[in-house]
C-alpha atoms as one frame of an Amber mdcrd trajectory, in Angstrom:
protein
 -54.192 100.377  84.343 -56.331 102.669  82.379 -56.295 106.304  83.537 -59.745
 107.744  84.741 -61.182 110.783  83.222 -62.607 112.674  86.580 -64.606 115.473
  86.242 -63.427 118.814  88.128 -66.674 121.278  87.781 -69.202 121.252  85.115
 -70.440 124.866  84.582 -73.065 126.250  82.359 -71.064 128.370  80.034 -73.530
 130.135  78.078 -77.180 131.077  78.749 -79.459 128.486  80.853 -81.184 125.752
  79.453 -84.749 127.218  80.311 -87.756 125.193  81.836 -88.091 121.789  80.895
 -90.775 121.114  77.938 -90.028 125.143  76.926 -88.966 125.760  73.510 -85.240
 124.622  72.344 -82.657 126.921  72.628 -78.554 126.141  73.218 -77.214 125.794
  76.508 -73.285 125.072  76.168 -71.440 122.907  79.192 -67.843 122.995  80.090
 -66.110 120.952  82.323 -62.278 120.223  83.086 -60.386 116.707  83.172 -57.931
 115.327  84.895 -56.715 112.535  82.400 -58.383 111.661  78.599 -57.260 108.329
  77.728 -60.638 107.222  77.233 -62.003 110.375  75.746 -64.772 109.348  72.854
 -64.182 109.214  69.305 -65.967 113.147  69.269 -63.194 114.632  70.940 -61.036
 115.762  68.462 -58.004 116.714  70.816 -57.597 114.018  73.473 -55.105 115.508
  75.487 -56.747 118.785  75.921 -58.492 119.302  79.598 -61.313 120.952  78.565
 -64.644 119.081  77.429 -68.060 121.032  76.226 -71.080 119.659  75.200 -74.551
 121.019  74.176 -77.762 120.620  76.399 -81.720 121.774  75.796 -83.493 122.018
  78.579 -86.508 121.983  76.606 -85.738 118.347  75.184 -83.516 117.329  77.817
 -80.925 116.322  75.535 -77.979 116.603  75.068 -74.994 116.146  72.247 -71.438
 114.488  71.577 -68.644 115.428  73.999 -65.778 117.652  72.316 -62.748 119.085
  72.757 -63.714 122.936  71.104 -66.273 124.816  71.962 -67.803 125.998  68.655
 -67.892 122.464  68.122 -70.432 121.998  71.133 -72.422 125.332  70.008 -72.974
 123.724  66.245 -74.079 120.776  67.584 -76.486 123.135  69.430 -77.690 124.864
  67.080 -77.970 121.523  64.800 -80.876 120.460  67.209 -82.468 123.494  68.248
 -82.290 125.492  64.909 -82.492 123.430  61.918 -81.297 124.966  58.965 -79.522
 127.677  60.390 -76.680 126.725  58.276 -78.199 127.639  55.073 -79.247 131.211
  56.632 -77.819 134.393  55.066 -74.244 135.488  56.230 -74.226 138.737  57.560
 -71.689 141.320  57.859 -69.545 141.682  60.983 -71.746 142.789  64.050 -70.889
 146.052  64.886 -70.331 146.834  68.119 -73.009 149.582  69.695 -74.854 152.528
  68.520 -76.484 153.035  65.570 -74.243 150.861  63.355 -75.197 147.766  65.399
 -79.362 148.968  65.327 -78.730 148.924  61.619 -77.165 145.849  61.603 -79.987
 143.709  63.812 -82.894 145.370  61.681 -80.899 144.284  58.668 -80.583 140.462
  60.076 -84.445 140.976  61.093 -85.454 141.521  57.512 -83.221 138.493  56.176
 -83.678 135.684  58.237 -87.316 134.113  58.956 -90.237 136.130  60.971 -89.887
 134.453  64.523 -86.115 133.178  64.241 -84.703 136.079  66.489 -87.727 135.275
  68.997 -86.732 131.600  70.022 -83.364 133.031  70.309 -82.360 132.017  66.925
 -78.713 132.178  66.014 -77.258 134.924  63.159 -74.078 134.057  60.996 -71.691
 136.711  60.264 -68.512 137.202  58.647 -64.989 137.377  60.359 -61.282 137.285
  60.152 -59.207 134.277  61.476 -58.302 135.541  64.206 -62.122 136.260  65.322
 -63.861 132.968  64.612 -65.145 132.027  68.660 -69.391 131.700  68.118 -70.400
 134.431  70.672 -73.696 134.002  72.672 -75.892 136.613  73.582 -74.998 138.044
  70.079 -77.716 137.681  67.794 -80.647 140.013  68.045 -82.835 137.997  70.451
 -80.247 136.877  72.351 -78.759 133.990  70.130 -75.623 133.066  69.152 -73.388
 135.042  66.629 -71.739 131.789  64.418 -68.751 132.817  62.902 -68.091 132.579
  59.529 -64.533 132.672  58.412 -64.309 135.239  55.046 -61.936 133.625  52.865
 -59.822 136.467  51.427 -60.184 136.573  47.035 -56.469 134.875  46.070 -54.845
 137.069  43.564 -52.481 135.059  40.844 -49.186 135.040  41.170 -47.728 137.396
  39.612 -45.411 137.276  36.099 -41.716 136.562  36.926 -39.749 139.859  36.340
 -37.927 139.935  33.134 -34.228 138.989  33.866 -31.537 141.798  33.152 -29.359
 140.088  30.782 -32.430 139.107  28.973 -32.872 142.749  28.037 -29.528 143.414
  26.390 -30.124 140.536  24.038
């Protein structure tokens, strides 16, 4: 008999949808499972017992189930903010003082008038070990998408001359 996937609690995990008819903007749900054997073909790790999935309250519509987060935030922004793909990648957001009021006037001046408004989403650069999309991050209140900065590869480097070699 086919296990059934029960839902625990559903929680809004990131900021609310807003009023109904308002302008888009990404809400993020999380829930827990008790069993996945009939998880969809958008959940990319079936036997993991978390499930998120984007909303807009504006729209009233939501996306594809997954099994990661950022996943669910893409899909998001996808709907809500298209193009935001192809934005400018900014460095890593600093985190207070002046640094980070440099930082949001910088991401004002790149992206388009209004983005930062509708609580339009900023990429920025990070390590691997940083890569979760942070709401509440952007100037405006958006999401901060990270972008994983691929470190130059240097060439290998010349094998060392062998000793005997030398003496030849």
């Amino acid at each position: 008999m086919p296990a059934t996937r029960t839902a625990l609690s559903v929680s809004t995990t990131h900021p609310d949808p807003g009023p109904p008819g308002g302008h888009c903007r990404v809400t993020v749900l999380s829930w827990h499972v008790q069993a996945s054997e009939d998880a969809p073909e958008t959940v990319a790790d079936p036997g993991y017992h978390l499930r998120y999935r984007s909303h807009c309250g504006g729209r009233d519509s939501e996306g594809p189930i997954r099994s990661r987060e950022n996943e669910a935030v893409e899909d998001g922004c996808d709907h809500a903010y298209p193009g935001w793909r192809e934005l400018p990648v900014m460095e890593k957001r600093p985190y207070e003082g002046a640094p980070l009021r440099r930082w949001e006037a910088e991401c004002r001046r790149v992206y388009p008038a209004g983005w930062f408004d509708r609580q339009g989403p900023v990429r920025d650069y990070r390590t691997a070990g940083g890569t979760r999309h942070v709401p509440g991050y952007a100037p405006g209140g958006g999401y901060c998408m990270a972008v994983v900065r691929r470190e130059p590869t240097h060439p290998a480097p010349a094998p060392a001359a062998v000793q005997d070699a030398l003496f030849t």
